[in-house]
C-alpha positions in Angstrom: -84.8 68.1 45.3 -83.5 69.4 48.9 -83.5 73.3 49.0 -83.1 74.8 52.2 -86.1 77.2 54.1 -84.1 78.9 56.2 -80.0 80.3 56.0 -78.0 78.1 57.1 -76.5 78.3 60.5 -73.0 77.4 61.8 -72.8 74.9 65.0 -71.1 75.9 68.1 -68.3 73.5 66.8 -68.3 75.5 63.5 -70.0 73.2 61.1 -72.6 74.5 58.8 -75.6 73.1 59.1 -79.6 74.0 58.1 -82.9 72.9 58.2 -83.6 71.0 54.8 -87.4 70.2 53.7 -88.1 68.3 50.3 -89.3 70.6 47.8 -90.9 69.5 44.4 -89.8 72.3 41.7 -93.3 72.2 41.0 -94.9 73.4 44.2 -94.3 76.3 45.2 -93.0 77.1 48.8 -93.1 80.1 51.1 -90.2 81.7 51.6 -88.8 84.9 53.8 -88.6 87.6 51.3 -85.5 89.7 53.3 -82.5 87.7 54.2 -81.7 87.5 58.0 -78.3 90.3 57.9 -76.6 88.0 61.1 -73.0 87.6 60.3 -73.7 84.2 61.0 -75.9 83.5 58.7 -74.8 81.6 55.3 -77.0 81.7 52.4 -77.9 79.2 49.7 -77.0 80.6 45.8 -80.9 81.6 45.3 -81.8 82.7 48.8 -79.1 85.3 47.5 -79.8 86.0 44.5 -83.7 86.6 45.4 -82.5 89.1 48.1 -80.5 90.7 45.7 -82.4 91.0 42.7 -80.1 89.0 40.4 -79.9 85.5 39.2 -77.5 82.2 40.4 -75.6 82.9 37.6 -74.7 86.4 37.9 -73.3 85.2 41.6 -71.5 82.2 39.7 -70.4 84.7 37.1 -68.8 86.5 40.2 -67.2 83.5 41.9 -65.7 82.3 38.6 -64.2 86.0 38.5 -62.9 85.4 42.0 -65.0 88.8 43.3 -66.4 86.2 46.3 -65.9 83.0 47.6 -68.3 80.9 49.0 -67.4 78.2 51.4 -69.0 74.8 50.3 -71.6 72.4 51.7 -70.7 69.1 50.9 -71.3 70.3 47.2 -73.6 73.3 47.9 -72.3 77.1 47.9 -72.9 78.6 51.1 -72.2 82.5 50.7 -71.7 84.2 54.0 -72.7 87.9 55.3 -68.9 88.8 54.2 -70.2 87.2 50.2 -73.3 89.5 50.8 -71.7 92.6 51.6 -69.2 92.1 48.7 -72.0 91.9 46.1 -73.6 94.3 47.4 -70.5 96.9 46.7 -70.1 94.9 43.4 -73.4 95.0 42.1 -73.2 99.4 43.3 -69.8 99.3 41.7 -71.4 98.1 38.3 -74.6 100.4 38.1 -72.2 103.4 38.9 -70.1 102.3 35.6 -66.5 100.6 37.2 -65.4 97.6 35.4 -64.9 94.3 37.4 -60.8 94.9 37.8 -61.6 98.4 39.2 -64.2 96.8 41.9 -62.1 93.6 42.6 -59.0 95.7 43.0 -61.0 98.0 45.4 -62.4 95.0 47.2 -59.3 93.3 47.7 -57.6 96.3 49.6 -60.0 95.7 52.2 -58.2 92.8 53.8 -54.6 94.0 53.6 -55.4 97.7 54.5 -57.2 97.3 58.0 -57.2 100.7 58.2 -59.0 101.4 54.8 -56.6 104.8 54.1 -55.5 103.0 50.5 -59.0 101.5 50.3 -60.9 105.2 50.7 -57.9 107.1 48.5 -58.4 104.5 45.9 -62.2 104.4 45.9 -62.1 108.7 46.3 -59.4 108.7 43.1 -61.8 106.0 41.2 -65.2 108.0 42.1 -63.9 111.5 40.9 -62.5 109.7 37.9 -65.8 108.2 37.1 -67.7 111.5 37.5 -65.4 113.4 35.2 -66.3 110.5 32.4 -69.6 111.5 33.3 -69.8 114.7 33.0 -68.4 114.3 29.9 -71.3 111.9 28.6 -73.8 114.4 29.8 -71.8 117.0 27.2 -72.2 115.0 24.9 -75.7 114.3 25.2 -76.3 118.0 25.8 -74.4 118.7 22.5 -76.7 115.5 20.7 -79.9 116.8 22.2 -79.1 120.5 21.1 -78.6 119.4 17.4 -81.6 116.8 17.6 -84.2 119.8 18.7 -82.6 122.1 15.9 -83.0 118.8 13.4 -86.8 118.3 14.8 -87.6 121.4 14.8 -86.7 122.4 11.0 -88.6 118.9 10.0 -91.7 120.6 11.9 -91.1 123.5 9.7 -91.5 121.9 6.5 -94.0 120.1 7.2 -96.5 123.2 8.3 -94.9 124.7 5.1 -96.4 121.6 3.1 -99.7 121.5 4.9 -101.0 124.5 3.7 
């Protein structure tokens, strides 16, 4: 199997290109740990998904959802610093709690807002909306911890009642 060591590069003429080395997928082989952050660097599917700390199919999931798109080559993904940057918010926007429509509708206001005014009122309007969903939780949990230490500690209760 081909894999390739390094990012790939462009060409001055614009072609991709990249040093390939034959890999068995038995032996293992060295590889850079931290992704070069060049904006001309492209990145093979698991050379980003090891810098990311998420699989190839999470970042398939993600294409198929149209969140990125990688440029192809020949019939390998190449995912450029643009595809990194947008997981990155993606993968932010998930552990903070937005749903995929909330984070691709943020994301796509970045290229027809050069400005980033609707971008930064949307995300501000979104953020405030998600902490108020929050701070309801944590009521909640409050409220359930509240009644759980009231619960345990009556259980306690009979229990020294019993043991003596």
């Amino acid at each position: 199997m081909f894999v390739p060591s390094v990012p790939f590069q462009r060409s001055d003429r614009g072609q991709m290109s990249a040093d390939m080395t034959a890999e068995s997928e038995s032996t293992p082989q060295a590889r850079p740990e931290s992704l070069s952050t060049d904006a001309a660097a492209l990145y093979s599917v698991s050379q980003l998904a090891r810098q990311l700390g998420v699989t190839a199919r999470t970042i398939r999931f993600y294409e198929d959802k149209h969140l990125i798109s990688p440029q192809r080559a020949g019939t390998t993904r190449v995912y450029a610093h643009r595809d990194r940057a947008r997981l990155m918010l993606i993968l932010r926007g998930k552990r903070l709690g937005f749903s995929l429509r909330e984070i691709k509708e943020f994301l796509d206001l970045y290229d027809v807002d050069p400005a980033h005014h609707v971008q930064l009122r949307q995300l501000l309007a979104g953020v405030r909306k998600r902490m108020g969903k929050l701070r309801e939780q944590r009521a909640a949990i409050d409220e359930s911890m509240t009644e759980l230490a009231e619960i345990e500690r009556q259980c306690e209760a009979v229990l020294a009642s019993r043991a003596t």
